[in-house]
FITORTOR-506329 format. One line per 5 residues: for each residue x, y, z of N, C-alpha, C. Coordinates in steps of 0.2 Angstrom, whole numbers. Layout:
BEGIN
X/Y/Z/X/Y/Z/X/Y/Z  ...
***
This chain:
BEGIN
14/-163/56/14/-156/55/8/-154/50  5/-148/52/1/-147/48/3/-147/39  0/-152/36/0/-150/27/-1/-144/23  -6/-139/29/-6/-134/24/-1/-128/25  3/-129/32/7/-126/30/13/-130/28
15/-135/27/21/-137/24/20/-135/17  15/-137/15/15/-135/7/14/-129/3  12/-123/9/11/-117/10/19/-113/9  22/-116/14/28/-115/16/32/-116/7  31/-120/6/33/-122/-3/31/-118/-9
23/-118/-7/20/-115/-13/22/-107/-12  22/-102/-5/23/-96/-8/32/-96/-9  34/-99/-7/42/-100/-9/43/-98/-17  40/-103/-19/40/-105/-30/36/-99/-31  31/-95/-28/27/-91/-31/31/-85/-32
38/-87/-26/41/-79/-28/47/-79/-29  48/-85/-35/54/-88/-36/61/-88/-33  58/-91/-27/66/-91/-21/65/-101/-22  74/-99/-20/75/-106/-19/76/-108/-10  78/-113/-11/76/-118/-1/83/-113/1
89/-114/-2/90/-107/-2/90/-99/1  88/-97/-3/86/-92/-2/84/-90/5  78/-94/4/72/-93/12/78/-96/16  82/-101/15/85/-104/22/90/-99/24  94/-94/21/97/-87/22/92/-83/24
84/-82/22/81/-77/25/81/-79/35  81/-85/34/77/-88/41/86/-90/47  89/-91/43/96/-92/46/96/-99/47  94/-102/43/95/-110/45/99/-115/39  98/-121/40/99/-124/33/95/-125/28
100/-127/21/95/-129/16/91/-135/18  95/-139/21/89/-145/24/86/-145/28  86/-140/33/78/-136/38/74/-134/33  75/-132/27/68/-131/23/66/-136/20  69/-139/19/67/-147/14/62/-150/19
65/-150/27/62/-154/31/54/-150/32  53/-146/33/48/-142/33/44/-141/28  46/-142/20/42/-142/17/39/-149/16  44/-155/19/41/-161/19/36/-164/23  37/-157/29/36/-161/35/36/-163/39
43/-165/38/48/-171/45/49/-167/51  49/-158/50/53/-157/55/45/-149/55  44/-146/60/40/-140/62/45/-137/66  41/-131/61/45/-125/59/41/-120/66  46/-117/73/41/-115/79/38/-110/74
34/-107/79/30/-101/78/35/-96/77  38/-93/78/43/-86/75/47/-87/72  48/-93/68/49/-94/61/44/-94/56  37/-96/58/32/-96/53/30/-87/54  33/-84/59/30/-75/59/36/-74/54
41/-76/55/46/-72/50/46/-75/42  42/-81/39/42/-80/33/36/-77/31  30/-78/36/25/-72/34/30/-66/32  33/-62/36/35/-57/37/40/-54/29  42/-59/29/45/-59/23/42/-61/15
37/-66/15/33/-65/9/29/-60/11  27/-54/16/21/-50/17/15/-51/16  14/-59/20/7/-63/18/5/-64/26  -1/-66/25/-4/-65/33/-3/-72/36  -1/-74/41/0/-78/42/-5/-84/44
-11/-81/45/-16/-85/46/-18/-89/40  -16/-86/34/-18/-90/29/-13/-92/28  -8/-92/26/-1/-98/26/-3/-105/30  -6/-102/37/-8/-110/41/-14/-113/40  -20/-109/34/-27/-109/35/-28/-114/27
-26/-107/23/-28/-107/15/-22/-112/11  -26/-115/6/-23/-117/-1/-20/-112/-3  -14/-112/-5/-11/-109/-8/-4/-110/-14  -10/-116/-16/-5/-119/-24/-7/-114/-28  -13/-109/-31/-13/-106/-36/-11/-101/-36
-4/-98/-31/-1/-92/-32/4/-91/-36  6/-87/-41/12/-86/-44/14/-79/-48  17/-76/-44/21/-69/-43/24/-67/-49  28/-74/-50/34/-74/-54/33/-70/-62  26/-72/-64/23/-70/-71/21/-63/-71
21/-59/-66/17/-52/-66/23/-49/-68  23/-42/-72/25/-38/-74/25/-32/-73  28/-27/-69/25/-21/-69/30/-17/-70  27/-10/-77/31/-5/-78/30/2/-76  32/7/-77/31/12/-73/23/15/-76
21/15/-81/13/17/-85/10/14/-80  9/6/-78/4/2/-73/5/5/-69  11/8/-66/11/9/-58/8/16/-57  9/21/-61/7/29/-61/-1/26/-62  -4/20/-68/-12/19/-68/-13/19/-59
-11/14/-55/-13/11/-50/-13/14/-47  -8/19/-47/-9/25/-42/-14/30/-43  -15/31/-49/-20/37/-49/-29/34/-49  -28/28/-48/-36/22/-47/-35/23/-40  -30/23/-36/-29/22/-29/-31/29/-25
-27/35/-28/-26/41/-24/-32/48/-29  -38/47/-30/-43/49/-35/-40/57/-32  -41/61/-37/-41/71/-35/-47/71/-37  -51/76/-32/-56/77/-36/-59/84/-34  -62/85/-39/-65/94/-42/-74/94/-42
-76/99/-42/-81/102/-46/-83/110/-49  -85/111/-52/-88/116/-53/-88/122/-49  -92/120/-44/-92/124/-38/-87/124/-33  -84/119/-33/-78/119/-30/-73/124/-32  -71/123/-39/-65/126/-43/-68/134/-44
-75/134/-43/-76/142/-41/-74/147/-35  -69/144/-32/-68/145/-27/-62/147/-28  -58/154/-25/-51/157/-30/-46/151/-22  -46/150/-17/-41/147/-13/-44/139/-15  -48/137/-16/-46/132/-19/-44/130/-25
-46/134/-29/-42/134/-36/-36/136/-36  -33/137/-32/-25/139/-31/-20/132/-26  -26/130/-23/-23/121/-21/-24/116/-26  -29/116/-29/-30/113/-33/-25/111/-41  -23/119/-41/-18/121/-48/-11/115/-44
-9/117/-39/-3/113/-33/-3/106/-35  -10/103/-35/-11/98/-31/-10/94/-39  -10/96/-45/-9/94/-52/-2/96/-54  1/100/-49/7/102/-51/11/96/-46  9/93/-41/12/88/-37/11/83/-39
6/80/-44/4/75/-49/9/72/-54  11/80/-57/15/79/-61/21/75/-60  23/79/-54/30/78/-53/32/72/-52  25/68/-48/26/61/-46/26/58/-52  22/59/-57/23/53/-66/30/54/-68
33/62/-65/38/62/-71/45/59/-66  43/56/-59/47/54/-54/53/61/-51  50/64/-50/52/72/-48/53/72/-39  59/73/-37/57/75/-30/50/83/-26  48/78/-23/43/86/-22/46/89/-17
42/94/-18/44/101/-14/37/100/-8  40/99/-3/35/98/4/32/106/5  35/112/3/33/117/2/28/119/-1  27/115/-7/20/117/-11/15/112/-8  17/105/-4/12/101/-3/10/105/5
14/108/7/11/115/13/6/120/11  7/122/6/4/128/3/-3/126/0  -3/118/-4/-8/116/-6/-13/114/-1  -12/110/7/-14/109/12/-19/117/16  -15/121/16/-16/130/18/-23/131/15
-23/131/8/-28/133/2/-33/129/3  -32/122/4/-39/121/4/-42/120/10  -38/120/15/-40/124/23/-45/129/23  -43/135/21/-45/141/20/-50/142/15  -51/135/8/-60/136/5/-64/133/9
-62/126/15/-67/124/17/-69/128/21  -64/131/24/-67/137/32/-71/141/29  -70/143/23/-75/148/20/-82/147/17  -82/140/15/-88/136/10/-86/129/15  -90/128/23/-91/119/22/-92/115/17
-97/120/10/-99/113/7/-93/111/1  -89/114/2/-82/112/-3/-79/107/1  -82/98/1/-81/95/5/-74/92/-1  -74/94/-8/-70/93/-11/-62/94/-8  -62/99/-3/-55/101/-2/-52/95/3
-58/92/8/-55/88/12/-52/79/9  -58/82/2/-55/73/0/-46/75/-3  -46/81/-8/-40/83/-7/-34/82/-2  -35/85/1/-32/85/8/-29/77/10  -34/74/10/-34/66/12/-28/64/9
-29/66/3/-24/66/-5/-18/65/-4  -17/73/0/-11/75/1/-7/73/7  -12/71/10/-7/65/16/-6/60/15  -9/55/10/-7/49/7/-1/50/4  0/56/-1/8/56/-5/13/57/1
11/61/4/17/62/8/18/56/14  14/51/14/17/47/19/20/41/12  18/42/8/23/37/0/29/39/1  32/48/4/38/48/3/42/45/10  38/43/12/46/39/18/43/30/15
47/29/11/47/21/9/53/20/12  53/12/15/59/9/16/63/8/10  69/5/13/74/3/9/74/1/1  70/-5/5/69/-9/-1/61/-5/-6  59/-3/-2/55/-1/-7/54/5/-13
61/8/-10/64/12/-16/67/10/-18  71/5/-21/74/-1/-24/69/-3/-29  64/-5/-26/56/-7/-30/54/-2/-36  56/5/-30/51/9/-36/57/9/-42  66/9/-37/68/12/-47/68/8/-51
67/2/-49/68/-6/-53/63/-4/-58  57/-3/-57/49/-2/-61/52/4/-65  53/10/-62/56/16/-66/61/14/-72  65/9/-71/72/10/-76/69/3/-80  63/-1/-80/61/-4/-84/63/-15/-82
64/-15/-72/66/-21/-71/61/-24/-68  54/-22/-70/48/-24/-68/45/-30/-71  48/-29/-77/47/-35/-82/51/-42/-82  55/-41/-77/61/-46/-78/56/-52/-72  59/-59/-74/57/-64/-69/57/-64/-63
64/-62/-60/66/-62/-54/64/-55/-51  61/-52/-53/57/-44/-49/57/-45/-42  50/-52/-41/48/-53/-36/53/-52/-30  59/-58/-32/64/-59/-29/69/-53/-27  70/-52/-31/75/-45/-29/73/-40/-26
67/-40/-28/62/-32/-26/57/-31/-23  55/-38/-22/50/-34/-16/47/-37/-12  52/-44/-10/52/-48/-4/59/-43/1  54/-44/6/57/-40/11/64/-44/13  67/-42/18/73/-44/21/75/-41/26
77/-45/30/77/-42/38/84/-35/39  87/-38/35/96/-35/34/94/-29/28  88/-25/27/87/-22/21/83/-18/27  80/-20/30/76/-11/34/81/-8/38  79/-3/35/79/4/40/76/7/46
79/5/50/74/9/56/73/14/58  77/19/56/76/25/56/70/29/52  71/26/44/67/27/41/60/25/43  60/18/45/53/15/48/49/20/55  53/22/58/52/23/63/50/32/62
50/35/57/49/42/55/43/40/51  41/35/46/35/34/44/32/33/48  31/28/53/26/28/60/24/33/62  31/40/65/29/44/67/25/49/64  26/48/57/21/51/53/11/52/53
12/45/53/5/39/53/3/42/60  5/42/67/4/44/72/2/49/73  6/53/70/2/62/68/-2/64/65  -4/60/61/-9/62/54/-14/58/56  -16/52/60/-22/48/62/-27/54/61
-27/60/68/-33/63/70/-34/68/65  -30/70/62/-32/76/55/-36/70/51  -32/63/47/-36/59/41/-41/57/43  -46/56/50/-52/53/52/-54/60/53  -51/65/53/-57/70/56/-60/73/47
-55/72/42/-57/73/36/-60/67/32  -60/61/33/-63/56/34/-73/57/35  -73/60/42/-80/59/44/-83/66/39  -78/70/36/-82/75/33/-84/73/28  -82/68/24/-83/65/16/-89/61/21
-86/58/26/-94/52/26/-100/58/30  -101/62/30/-108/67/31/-107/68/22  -107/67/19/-109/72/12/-110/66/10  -118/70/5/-121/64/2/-116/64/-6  -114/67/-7/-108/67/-14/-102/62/-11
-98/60/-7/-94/59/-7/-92/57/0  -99/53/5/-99/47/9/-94/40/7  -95/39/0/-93/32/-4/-86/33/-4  -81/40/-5/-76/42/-6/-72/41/4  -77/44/7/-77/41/14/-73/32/17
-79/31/14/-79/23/16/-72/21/12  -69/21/7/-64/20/3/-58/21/6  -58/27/8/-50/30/14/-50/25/18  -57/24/22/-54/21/29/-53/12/28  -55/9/22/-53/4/17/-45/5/17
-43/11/13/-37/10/10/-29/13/15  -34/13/23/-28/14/24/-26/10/28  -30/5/30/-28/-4/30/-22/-5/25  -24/-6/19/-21/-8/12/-15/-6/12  -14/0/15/-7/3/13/-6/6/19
-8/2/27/-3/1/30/-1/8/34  -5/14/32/-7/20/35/-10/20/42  -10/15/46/-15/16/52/-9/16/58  -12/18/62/-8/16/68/-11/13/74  -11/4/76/-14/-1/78/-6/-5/80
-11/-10/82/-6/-16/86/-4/-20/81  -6/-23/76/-7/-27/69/1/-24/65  1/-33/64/8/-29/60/6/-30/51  11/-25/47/6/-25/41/2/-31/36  4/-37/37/2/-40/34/-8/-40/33
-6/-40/42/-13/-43/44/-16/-37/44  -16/-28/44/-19/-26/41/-20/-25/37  -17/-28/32/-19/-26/22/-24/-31/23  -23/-38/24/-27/-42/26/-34/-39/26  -36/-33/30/-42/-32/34/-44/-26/30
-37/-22/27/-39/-18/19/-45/-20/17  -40/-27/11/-43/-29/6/-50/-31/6  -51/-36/13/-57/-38/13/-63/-33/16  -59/-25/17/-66/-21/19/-65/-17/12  -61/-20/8/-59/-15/0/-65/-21/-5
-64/-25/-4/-67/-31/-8/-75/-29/-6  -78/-30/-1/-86/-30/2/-85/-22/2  -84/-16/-1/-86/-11/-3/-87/-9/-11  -83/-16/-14/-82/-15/-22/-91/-19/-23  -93/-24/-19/-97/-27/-19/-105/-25/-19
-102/-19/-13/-107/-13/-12/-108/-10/-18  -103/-9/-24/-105/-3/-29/-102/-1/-28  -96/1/-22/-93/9/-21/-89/10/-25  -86/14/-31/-85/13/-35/-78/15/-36  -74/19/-31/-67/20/-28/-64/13/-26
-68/12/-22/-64/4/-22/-64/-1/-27  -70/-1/-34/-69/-6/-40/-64/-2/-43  -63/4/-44/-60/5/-49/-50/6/-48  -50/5/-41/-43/2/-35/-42/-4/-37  -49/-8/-37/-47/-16/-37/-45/-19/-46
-48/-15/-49/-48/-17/-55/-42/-15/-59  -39/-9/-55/-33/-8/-58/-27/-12/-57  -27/-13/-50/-22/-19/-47/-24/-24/-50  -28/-28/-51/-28/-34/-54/-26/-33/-61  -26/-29/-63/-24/-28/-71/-18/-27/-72
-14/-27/-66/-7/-27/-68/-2/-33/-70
***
């Protein structure tokens, strides 16, 4: 058997504080099918090594590929402050001068800080304002192409709303952080390792359709930020970040796009692009 998956098999196990256990309930096997596998006596087929990918949400080529003694999940800590930080590094609003001189986009705009709020103060939104803020800056860009501010906007306002269809477990994730169990050891464990017996297909399946509809409006808002010499670099970031968060509609299942995120999020931080340093710097600070 290959050792770098047997030990891969092991190490991201310990990184997210599960026990042989555990994993041998995620996979329907025994505890001693994991033992053999982390030792090596026994190979694990292929659609058991997609289903622990699938379950630690790690690429599977690097399970098979990469060292991965140095990971360890268990010691990170997230409270609801880092999380609202990470998101507002993730999902940037932005203004100018001339932009906010603009009376329909000042009126999306006002929306667009009132939709901010609600999310810090964990508030259900009103899809009805995030219509009305979408309407507004429609109607300054129709007016002024060069309020290319409206479309990064807009971008904005498609990212929160496809945050609002999270799976099961993901809303789970977020109260945990919300009510202060972010802090706890077992986070990882409880909260945001996936489980097959936890999705919702339904749910799943109204997020996709979401992602499906919204492709040709986010690219077409997309190529407007990348014509503008102001906010090309804001351009390049989206189409990074919607890798990262699983936003795309392709063949790839999520792992392996965040995979292709990160690493077009990493070579545009490298570039200087400074939406993507200031995304990557927040997450790592958590």
């Amino acid at each position: 058997m290959n050792n770098k998956i047997r030990e891969n098999i092991r190490n991201l196990r310990k990184a997210c504080g599960e026990t042989q256990k555990d994993l041998a309930q995620v996979l329907n096997v025994s505890e001693t099918a994991i033992t053999n596998y982390e030792k090596g006596t026994r190979q694990p087929d292929m659609q058991t090594l997609k289903t622990i990918a699938d379950h630690y949400d790690f690429p599977l080529e690097r399970i098979m590929e990469e060292d991965l003694s140095w990971l360890d999940f268990t010691s990170h800590s997230i409270d609801w402050d880092s999380y609202i930080t990470v998101f507002e590094a993730m999902l940037p609003i932005i203004c100018s001068e001339k932009a906010i001189s603009n009376a329909h986009f000042s009126k999306a705009y006002a929306i667009t800080e009132e939709i901010r709020n609600q999310i810090i103060k964990h508030e259900n939104l009103m899809f009805s304002r995030v219509e009305r803020a979408m309407e507004e800056y429609e109607t300054a860009f129709l007016e002024d192409a060069d309020i290319v501010e409206a479309a990064a906007n807009m971008i904005w306002l498609v990212f929160v709303i496809y945050s609002t269809y999270p799976d099961e477990q993901s809303q789970k994730m977020g109260e945990a952080v919300l009510y202060g169990k972010g802090r706890k050891k077992d986070f990882i464990k409880k909260y945001v390792l996936k489980n097959s017996n936890q999705t919702n297909d339904e749910a799943l399946g109204k997020k996709r359709e979401y992602v499906k509809d919204s492709q040709e409006t986010v690219m077409a808002l997309i190529n407007i930020l990348k014509q503008s010499s102001d906010y090309y670099a804001l351009g390049d970031y989206y189409l990074a970040l919607r890798y990262v968060t699983g936003m795309i509609d392709n063949e790839y299942n999520g792992a392996f796009n965040k995979t292709i995120g990160m690493e077009l999020m990493t070579s545009l931080a490298t570039l200087e692009n400074e939406y993507a340093i200031k995304m990557l710097k927040s997450a790592l600070s958590m």
